[in-house]
C-alpha positions in Angstrom: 0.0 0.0 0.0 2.6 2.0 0.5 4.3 2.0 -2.7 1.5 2.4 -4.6 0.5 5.3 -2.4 4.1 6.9 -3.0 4.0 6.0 -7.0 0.8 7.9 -7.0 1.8 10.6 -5.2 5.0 11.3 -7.0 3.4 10.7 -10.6 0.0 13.1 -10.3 -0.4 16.6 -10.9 -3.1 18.4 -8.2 -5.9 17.7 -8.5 -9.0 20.0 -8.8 -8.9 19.7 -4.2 -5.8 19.9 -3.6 -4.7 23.2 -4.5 -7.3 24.7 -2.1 -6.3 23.1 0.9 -2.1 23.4 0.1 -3.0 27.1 -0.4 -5.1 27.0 2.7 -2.5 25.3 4.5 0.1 28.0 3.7 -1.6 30.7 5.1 -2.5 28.3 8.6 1.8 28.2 8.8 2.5 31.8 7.7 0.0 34.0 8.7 -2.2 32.4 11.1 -5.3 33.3 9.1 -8.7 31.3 9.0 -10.2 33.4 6.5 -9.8 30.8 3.5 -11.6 27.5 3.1 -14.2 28.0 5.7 -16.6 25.2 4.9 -14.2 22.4 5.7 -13.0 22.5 9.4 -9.0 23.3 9.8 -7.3 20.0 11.3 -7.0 18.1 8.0 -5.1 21.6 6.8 -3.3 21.2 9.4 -1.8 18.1 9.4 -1.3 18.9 5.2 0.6 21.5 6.7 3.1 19.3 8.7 4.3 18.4 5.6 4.7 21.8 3.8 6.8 23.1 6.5 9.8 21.3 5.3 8.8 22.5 1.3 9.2 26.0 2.5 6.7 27.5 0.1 6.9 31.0 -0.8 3.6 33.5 -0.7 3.6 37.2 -0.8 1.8 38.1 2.4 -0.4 41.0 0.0 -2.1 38.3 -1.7 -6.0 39.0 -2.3 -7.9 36.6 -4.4 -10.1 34.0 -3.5 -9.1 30.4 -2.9 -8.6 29.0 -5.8 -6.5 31.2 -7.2 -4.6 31.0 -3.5 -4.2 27.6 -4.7 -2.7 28.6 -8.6 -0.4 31.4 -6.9 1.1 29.0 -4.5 1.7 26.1 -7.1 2.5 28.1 -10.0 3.3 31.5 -9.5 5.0 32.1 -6.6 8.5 30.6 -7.9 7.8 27.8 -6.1 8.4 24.0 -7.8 4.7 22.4 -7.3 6.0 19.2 -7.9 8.0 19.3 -4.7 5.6 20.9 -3.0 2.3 18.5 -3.6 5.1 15.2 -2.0 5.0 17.4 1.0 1.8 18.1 0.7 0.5 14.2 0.7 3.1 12.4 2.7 1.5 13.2 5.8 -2.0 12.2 4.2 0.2 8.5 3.1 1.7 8.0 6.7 -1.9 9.1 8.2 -3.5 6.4 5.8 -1.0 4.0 6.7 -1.3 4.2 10.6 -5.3 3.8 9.8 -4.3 0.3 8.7 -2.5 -0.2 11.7 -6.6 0.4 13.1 -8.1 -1.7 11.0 -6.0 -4.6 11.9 -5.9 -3.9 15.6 -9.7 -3.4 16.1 -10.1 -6.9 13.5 -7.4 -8.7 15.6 -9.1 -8.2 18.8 -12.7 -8.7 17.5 -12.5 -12.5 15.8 -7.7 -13.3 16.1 -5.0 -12.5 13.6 -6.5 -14.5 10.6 -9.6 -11.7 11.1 -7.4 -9.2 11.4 -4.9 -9.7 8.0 -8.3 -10.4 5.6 -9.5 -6.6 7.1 -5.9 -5.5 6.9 -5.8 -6.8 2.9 -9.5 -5.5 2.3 -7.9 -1.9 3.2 -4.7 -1.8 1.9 -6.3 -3.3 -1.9 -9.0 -1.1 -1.5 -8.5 0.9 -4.8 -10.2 4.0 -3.5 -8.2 4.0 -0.3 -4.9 3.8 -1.8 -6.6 6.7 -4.4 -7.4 9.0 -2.0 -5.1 8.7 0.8 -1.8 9.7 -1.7 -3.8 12.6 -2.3 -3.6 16.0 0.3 -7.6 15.9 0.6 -9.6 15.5 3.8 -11.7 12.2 3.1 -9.3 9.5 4.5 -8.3 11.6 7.7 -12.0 12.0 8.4 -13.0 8.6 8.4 -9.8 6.8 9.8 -10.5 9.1 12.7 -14.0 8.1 12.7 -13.0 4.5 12.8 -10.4 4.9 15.5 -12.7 6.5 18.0 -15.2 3.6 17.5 -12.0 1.0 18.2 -11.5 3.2 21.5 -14.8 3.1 22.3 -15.1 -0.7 21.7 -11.8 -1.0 24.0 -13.7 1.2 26.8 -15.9 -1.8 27.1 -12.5 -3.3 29.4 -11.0 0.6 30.7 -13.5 3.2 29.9 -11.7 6.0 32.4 -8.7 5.0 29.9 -10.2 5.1 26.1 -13.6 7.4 26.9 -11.2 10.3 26.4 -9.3 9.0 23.6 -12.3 8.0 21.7 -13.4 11.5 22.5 -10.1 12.9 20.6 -10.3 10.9 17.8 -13.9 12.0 17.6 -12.9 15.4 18.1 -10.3 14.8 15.1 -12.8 13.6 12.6 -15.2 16.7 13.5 -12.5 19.2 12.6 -11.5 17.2 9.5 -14.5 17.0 8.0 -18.3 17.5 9.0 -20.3 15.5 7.1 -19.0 13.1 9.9 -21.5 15.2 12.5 -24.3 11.9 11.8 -22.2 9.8 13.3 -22.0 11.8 17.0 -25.0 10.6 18.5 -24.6 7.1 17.7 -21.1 7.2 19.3 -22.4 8.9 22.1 -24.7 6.1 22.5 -21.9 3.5 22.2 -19.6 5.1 25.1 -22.9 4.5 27.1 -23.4 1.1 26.5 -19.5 0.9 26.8 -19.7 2.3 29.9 -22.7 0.1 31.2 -20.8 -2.7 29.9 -17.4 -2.3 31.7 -19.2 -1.1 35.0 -21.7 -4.1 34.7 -18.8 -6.5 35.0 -18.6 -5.9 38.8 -21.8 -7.0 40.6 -22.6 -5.6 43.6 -21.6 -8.6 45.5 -18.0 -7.6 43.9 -17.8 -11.2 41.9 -16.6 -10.7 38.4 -18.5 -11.9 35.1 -15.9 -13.4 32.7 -15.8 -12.0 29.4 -15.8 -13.3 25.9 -12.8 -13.3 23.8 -14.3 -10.9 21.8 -13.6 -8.1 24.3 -10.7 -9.6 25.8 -9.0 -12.2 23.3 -9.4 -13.5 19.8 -12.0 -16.3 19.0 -8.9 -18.6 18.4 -7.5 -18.1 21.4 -7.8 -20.5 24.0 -9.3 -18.8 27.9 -7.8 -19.7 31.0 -11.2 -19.5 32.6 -13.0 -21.7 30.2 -13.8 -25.2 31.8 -11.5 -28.2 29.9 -13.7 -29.1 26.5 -15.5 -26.3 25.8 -15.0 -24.4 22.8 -14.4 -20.4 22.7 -17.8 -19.7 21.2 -20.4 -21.6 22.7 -20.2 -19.2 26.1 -23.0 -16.5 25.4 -21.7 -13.4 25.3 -22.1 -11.5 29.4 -22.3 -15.1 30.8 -20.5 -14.3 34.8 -19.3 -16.4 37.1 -21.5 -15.5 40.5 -23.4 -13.3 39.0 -25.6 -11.6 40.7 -28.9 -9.3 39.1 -28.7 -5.5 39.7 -31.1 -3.9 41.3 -33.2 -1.0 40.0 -31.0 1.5 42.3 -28.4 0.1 40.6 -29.4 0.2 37.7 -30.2 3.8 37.6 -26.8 4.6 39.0 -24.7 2.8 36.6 -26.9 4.7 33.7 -26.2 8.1 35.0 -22.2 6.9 35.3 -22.6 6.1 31.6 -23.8 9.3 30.9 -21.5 10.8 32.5 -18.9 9.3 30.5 -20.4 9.8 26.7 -21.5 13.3 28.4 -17.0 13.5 29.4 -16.1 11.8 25.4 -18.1 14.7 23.8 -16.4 17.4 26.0 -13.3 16.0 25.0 -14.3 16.2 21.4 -15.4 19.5 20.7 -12.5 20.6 23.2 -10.1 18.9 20.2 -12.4 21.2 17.4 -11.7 24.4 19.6 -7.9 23.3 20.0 -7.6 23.1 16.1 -9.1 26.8 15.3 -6.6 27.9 18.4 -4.0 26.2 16.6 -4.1 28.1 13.5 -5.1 31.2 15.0 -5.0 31.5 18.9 -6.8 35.0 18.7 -9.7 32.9 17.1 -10.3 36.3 14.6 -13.1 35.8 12.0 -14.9 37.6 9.7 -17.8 35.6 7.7 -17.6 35.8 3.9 -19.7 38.5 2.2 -21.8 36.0 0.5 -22.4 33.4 3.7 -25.6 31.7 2.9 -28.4 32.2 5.4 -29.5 28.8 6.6 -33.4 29.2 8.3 -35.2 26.6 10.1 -34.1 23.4 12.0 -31.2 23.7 10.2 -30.7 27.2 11.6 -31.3 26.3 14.8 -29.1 23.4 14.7 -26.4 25.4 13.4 -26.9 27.9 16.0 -26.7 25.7 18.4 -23.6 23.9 18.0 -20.6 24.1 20.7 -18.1 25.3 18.4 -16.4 28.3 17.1 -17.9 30.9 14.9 -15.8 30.0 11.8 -17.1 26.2 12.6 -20.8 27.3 12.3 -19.7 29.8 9.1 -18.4 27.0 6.8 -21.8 25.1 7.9 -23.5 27.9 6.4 -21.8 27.3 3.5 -21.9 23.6 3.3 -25.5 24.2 3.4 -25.2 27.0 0.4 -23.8 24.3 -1.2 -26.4 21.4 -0.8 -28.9 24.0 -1.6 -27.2 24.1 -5.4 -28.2 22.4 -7.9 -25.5 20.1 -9.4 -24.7 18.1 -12.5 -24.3 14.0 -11.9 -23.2 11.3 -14.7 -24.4 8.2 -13.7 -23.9 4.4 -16.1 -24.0 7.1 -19.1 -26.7 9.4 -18.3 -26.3 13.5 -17.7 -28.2 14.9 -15.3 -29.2 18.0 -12.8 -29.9 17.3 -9.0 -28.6 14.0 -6.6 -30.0 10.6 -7.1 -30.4 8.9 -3.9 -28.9 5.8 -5.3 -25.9 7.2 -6.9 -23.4 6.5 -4.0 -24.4 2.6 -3.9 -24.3 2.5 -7.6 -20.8 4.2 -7.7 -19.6 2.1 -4.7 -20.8 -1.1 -7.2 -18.4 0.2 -9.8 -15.7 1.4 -7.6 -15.3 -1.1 -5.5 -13.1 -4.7 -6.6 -15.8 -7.9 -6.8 -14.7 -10.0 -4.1 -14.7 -7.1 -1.7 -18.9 -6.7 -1.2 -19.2 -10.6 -0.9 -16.5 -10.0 2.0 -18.0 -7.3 3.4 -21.8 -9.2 3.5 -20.3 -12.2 5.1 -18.6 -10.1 7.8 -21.9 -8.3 8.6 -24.1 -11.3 8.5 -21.4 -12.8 11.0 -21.0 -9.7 13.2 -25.4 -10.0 13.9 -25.6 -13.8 13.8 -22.1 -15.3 15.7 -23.2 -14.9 19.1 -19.7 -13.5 20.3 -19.6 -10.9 17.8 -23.0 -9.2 18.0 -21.7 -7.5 20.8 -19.5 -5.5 18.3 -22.3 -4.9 15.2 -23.7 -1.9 16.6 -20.0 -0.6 17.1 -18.6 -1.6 13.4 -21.8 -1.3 11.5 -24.2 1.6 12.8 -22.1 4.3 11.9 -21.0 3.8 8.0 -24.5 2.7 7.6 -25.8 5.9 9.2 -23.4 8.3 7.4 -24.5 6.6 4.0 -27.9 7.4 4.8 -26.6 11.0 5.0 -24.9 11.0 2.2 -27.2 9.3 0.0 -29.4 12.4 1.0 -26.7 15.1 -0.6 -27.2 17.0 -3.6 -23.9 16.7 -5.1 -22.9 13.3 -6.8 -19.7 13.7 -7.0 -17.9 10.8 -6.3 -17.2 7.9 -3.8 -15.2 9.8 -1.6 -18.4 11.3 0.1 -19.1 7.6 1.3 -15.0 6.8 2.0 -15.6 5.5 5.1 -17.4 2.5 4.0 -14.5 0.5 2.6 -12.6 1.6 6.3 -15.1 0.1 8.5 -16.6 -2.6 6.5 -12.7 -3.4 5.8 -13.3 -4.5 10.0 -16.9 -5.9 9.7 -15.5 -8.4 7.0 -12.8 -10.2 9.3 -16.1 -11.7 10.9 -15.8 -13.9 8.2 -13.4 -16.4 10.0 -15.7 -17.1 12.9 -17.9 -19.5 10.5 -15.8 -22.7 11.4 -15.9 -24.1 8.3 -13.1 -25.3 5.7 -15.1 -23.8 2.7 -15.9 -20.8 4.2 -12.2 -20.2 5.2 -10.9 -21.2 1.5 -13.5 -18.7 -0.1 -12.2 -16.2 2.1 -8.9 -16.8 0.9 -10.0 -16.7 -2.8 -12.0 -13.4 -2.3 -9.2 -11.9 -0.5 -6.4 -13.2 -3.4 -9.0 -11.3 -5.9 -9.1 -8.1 -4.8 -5.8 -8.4 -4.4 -5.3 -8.7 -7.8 -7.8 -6.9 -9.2 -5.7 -3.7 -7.1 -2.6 -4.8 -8.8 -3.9 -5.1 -12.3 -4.8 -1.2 -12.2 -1.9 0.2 -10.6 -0.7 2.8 -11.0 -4.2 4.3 -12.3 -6.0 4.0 -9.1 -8.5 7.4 -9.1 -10.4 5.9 -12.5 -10.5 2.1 -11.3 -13.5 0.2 -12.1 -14.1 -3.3 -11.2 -13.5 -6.4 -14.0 -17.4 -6.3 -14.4 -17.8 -2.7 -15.4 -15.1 -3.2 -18.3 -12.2 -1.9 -15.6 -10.4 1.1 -15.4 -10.5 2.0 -18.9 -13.9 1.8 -19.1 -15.0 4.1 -16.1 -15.5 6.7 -17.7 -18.5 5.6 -19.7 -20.4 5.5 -16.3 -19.1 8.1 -14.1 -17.5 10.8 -13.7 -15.6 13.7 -11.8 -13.5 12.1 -8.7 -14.3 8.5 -9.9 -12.2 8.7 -13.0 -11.1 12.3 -13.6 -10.0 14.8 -11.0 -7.3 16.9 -13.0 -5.1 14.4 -12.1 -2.6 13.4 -15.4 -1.7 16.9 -16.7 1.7 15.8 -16.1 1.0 12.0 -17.8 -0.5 14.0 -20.7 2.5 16.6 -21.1 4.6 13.9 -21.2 2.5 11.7 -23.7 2.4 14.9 -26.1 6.4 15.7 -25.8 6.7 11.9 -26.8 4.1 10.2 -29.8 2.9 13.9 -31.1 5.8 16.3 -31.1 5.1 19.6 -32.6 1.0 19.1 -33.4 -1.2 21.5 -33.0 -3.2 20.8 -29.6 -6.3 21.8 -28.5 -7.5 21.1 -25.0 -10.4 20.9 -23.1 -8.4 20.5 -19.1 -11.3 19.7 -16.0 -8.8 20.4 -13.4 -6.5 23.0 -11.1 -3.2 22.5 -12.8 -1.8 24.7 -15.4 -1.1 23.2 -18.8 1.4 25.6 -19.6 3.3 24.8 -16.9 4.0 22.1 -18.3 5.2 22.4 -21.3 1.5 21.9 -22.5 0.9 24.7 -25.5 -2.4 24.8 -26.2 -5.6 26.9 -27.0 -9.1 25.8 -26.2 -11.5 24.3 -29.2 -14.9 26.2 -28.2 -13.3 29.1 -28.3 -12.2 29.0 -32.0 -14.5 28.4 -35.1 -15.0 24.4 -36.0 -13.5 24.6 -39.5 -10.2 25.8 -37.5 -10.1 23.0 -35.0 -7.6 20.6 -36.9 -5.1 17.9 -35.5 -5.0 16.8 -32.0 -8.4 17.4 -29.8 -7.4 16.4 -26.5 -10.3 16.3 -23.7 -10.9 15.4 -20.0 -12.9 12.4 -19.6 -15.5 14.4 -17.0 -15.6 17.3 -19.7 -16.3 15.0 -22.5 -19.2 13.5 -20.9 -20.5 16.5 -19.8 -20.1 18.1 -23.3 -23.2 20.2 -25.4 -23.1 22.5 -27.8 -19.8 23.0 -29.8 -17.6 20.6 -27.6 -20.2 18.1 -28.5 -20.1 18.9 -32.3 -16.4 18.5 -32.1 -16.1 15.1 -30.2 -18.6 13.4 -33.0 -16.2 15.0 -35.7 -13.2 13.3 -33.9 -11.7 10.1 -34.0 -10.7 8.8 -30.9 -6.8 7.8 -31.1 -5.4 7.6 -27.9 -5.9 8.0 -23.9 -3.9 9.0 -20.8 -4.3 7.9 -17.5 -8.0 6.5 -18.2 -8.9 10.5 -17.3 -7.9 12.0 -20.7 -8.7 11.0 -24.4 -7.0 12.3 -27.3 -8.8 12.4 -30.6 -7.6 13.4 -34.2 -9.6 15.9 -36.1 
């Protein structure tokens, strides 16, 4: 995973993201300024940051603009070299990725052993769209690997909550100033560090006996327990079953409820203390001005707005998120152009997206987690959340791309290890299988890992034909394309049609744009972005069904021959 997150990295030009949050990031380091990029929270600038300190990038303190063209002084015309700056800029995005991993198999290892926690461990580091977007200096990796880690610490609080309540309440507090479209997933947590809580408190009974506890809080299903009696298998024991036991009283009850609350009531101080922390961070006067143009948000929305704990600039770019769901967008869905979200686009696009044997994984994990009676304890923990922020995100209005449901390949990387707790040979070689095809089917695409498509939509070359934008074509092969041009077409005339932040020019890419010239002048190479082409009306359109297809780049960028 690493390599091909480093090939990635070193091989892309920005894409149409990145340039945004790099310039963001600048202005966090050198002027302690939180007036750019409101509507996304600053920690995941932040930690883009950590690795642009050591690029040293150069902006004149006077600059003006807006934020994207932040983004194009920065990279290009600042005299700074934007290759060198976008490694630094994704390197700590690649080690953040990578220590997510480190999650994944911890939180599988401890739910079903170490054979449960290498087949989650694979399903994450194959996962195409993992690898895509955590080489990339974007925010959609950091926020759900944070996500996922304060449900592992929560799950671990079940043993020591005074311990992990708080560190669940970080990482919580991490994924809320990464990104909020995780803001669904709070309650549900809060929920989970009370039955944690209940759970760990439970343990002692009032007659100070201890109930033993199943190996899926404490040890691996493969792992043999002391306190088992001689013969008995790990996974017959119900799950809560104590030795001495005795029933709490209603008293009880009722105090060991309010102690939970008090701890999910403790986890949420700690969070939104870690949102506070990261505004403080870049700017410890907290100074703020709203945008001239900040959309008024009425109703429940305005009053949930209002009401959130958090710093002014927090509740601004919510405002804007808002403006922005309000738009109306263009999506491209199996071929089809249209305006406005389609509530089944992100399962569709997942379907693509997403390698074959992965989904039969991932079903066989969840049916495991709610049927093995050892692991049901852990379904609400592993499988509530990415099916809650789906729902939330199947509800958006822009359909844009995977990456708005990112966290579903992270946690149901987990749910699938579940899959080794059916004790049977067949079961355990179709795991294997499954696993060895994903595997493969991420290998076979490499190094083109934004545009892959699974062996049953045609594969990477073929993504294009059924969606668009961050699935296949983000800006990302401006370089691949310059470098295509300076070797099979030397000296053509080229006409582009770019979707993305970098500068041709730059380069070494001269050319002029088709719409903007007469048709009968448009002659030799046509080259367009994939996302542009299937967008295309009026004269682009004319153009690309006067042009014959000759080559491609990157499965983003197809040139033609007029």
């Amino acid at each position: 995973m690493a390599v091909a997150m480093v090939t990635t990295a070193v091989e892309q030009t920005p894409t149409i993201d990145e340039p945004v949050y790099v310039g963001t990031a600048v202005v966090y380091v050198q002027q302690h300024s939180l007036r750019y990029n409101p509507e996304h929270p600053p920690l995941g600038k932040l930690i883009i940051a950590s690795g642009l300190v050591f690029a040293h990038p150069h902006l004149d303190a006077g600059f003006t603009g807006d934020q994207t063209a932040l983004g194009r002084r920065v990279l290009y015309e600042s005299g700074n070299d934007p290759w060198r700056v976008m490694w630094w800029a994704r390197l700590p995005v690649i080690v953040l990725t990578l220590l997510f991993g480190l999650v994944v198999l911890a939180f599988a290892r401890e739910l079903v052993g170490p054979a449960g926690g290498l087949v989650a461990l694979a399903l994450y580091a194959f996962s195409p769209d993992v690898i895509a977007h955590g080489s990339l200096a974007t925010l959609d990796v950091p926020a759900s690997g944070f996500l996922l880690t304060s449900v592992w610490l929560l799950w671990r609080a079940r043993r020591r909550p005074l311990l992990h309540l708080p560190l669940a309440g970080a990482a919580l507090g991490a994924a809320m100033a990464t990104k909020m479209s995780t803001l669904p997933a709070v309650p549900v947590l809060m929920l989970l560090a009370v039955a944690s809580v209940w759970h760990a408190r439970g343990l002692r009974t009032p007659a100070g006996t201890r109930s033993v506890d199943t190996p899926s809080d404490t040890q691996p299903l493969d792992r043999p327990s002391d306190s088992r009696p001689q013969g008995r298998p790990a996974h017959t024991r119900p799950l809560g079953t104590s030795v001495e036991a005795q029933p709490l009283g209603t008293s009880a009850k009722a105090r060991l409820l309010g102690l939970a609350a008090v701890g999910a009531t403790g986890m949420a101080l700690v969070a939104v203390a870690v949102v506070w922390a990261a505004y403080f961070a870049v700017d410890p006067q907290l100074r703020w001005t709203a945008p001239a143009d900040l959309p008024a948000v009425h109703g429940l929305r305005g009053l949930f707005v209002d009401g959130l704990p958090f710093p002014q600039p927090y509740r601004d770019g919510m405002r804007v998120q808002f403006g922005f769901e309000n738009a109306t967008w263009q999506g491209f869905l199996f071929g089809r152009l249209y305006h406005g979200g389609l509530w089944y686009y992100l399962p569709a696009a997942l379907l693509v997206k997403t390698p074959l044997g992965m989904p039969a994984l991932w079903l066989a994990g969840a049916v495991a987690m709610v049927s093995v009676p050892r692991l049901r304890p852990a379904a609400p923990y592993v499988l509530i959340p990415p099916a809650l922020l789906l729902a939330a995100a199947m509800n958006g209005s822009r359909d844009l791309g995977v990456r708005y449901a990112l966290f579903v390949p992270v946690f149901l990387a987990v749910a699938a290890a579940g899959v080794v707790a059916f004790r049977r040979r067949w079961a355990h070689i179709a795991t294997a299988a499954l696993v060895l095809f994903v595997a493969v089917s991420s290998l076979l695409t490499y190094p083109y890992y934004l545009p892959y498509s699974n062996e049953a939509f045609g594969g990477p070359s073929k993504t294009h034909l059924r969606l668009h934008d961050s699935n296949v074509d983000w800006g990302q092969d401006l370089g691949r394309l310059a470098d295509r041009l300076d070797r099979r077409y030397p000296h053509e005339k080229v006409w582009l049609v770019y979707k993305g932040a970098g500068v041709p020019s730059y380069y070494g890419i001269d050319a002029a744009d088709p719409r903007k010239a007469p048709p009968g002048e448009v002659h030799g190479l046509l080259v367009v972005s994939d996302t542009s082409a299937a967008k295309a009306d009026g004269r682009l359109a004319a153009l690309l069904a006067t042009s014959r297809p000759i080559d491609e780049v990157g499965h983003s960028i197809t040139i033609y021959r007029r």
